[in-house]
C-alpha positions in Angstrom: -12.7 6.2 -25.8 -12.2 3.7 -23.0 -9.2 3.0 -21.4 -8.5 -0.8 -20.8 -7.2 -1.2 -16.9 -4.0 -2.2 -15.7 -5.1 -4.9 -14.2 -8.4 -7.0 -14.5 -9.3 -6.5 -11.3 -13.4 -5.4 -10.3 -14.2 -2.3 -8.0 -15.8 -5.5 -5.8 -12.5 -7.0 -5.8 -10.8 -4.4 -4.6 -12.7 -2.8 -2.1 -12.9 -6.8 -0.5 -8.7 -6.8 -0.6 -8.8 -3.4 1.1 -11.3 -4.2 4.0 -9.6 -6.9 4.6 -6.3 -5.9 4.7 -7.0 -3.2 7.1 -8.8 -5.7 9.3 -5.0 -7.3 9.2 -3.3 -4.2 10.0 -5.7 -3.3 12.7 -4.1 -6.0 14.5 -0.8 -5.8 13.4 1.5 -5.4 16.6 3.9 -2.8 14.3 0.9 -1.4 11.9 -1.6 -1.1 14.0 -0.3 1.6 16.1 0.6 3.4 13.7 -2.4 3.3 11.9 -4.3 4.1 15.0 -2.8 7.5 15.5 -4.4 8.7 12.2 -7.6 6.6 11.9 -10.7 7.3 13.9 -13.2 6.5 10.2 -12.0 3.1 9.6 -14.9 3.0 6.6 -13.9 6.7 5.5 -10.2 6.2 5.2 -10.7 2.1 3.5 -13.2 4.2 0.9 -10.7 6.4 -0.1 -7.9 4.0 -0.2 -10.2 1.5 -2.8 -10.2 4.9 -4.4 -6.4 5.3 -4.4 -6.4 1.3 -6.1 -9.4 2.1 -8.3 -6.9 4.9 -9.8 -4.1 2.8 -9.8 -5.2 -0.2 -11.2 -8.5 0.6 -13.1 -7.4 4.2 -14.3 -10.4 5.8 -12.5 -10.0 9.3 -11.9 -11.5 8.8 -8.5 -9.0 10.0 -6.1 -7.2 13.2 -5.6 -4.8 12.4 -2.7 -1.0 12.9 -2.3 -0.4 9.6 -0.3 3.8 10.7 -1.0 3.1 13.8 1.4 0.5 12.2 3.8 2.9 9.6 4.9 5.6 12.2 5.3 3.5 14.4 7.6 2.3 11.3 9.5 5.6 11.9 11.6 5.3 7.9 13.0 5.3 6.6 9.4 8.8 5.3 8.7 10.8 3.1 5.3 11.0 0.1 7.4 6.8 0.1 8.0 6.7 -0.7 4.2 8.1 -4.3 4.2 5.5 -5.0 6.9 2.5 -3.5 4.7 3.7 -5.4 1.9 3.8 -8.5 3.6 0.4 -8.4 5.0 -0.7 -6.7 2.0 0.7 -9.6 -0.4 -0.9 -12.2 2.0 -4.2 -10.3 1.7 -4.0 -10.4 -2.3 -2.9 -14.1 -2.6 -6.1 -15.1 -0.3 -8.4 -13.2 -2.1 -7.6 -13.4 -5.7 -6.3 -16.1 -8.3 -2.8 -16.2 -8.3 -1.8 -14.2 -11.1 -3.6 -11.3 -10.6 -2.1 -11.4 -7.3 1.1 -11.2 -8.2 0.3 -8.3 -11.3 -1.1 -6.3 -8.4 1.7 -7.7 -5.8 3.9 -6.5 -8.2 2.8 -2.9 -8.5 2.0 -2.1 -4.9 5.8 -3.3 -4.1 6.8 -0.8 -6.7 4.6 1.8 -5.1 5.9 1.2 -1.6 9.4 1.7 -2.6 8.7 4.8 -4.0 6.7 5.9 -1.0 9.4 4.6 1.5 11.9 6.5 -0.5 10.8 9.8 1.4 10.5 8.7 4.6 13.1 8.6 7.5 14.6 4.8 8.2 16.0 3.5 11.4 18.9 1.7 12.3 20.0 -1.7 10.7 16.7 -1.2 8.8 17.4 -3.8 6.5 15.1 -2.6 3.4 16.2 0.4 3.5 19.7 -0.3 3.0 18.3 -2.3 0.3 16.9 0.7 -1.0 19.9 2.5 -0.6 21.9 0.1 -2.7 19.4 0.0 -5.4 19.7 4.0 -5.9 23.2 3.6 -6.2 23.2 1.5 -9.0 24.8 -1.3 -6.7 
C-alpha cells in the first residue's frame, strides 16, 4: 500500500528549496556562523537535510537523525536562531514554489521549529521565545 504525502511536493523540489536555502544561510550574518562551526560538507549535510524533508513531507523512511538532540549538542544553537531560519526559510519556499504549497510546507516547518526551539537555551529579551513561553502556558 502506498502512502499519499503530506504535501505534493517532488524529491526535485525539495532538494532545489534546500540548496538554496543553505546558499541563504551561508551568508546570513546570524546563521552563517553558526552554521559554520558544524559544516565542513556543505553537499553531505544539504543531502541529509532533503532527507530529513523527504521524511517529513513525503513519508520516506530516508532519514534516521535526531535533529531535537543535534541542535542541543551544537552548544551555539539557540530558540532565538529559529525565527531567523524560518524567515529565510519561508522566503526560500515562496521563491521557489507556487504559493500554496508554500505556505502547507511554511506551515509545517514553523511547527517544527517551535518544537525544536523548545529545547534550546534563549537569550535575553528574546522575543519568540517569550512568545513561546506564553503559548506553553496556555496564555
Amino acid at each position: 500500500m502506498t502512502v499519499p504525502p503530506r504535501i505534493p511536493v517532488t524529491p526535485a523540489e525539495i532538494d532545489r528549496v534546500v540548496a538554496r536555502f543553505y546558499a541563504r544561510v551561508r551568508r546570513d550574518p546570524d546563521l552563517g556562523p553558526v552554521f559554520a562551526a558544524h559544516v565542513a560538507d556543505w553537499p553531505s549535510h544539504e543531502a541529509k537535510i532533503a532527507r530529513f524533508w523527504r521524511n517529513a513531507l513525503l513519508l520516506e523512511r530516508s532519514y534516521d537523525g535526531n535533529p531535537m538532540q543535534v541542535h542541543a549538542a551544537a552548544g551555539n544553537v539557540r530558540a532565538e536562531h529559529f525565527p531567523i531560519w524560518l524567515r529565510l526559510f519561508d522566503a526560500t519556499l515562496e521563491e521557489e514554489l507556487p504559493l500554496t504549497l508554500a505556505q502547507t510546507w511554511s506551515a509545517m516547518s514553523h511547527r517544527i521549529g517551535r518544537g525544536l526551539s523548545y529545547g534550546l537555551p534563549t537569550g535575553a529579551g528574546c522575543r519568540f521565545c517569550e512568545e513561546r513561553t506564553a503559548v506553553q502556558h496556555g496564555a
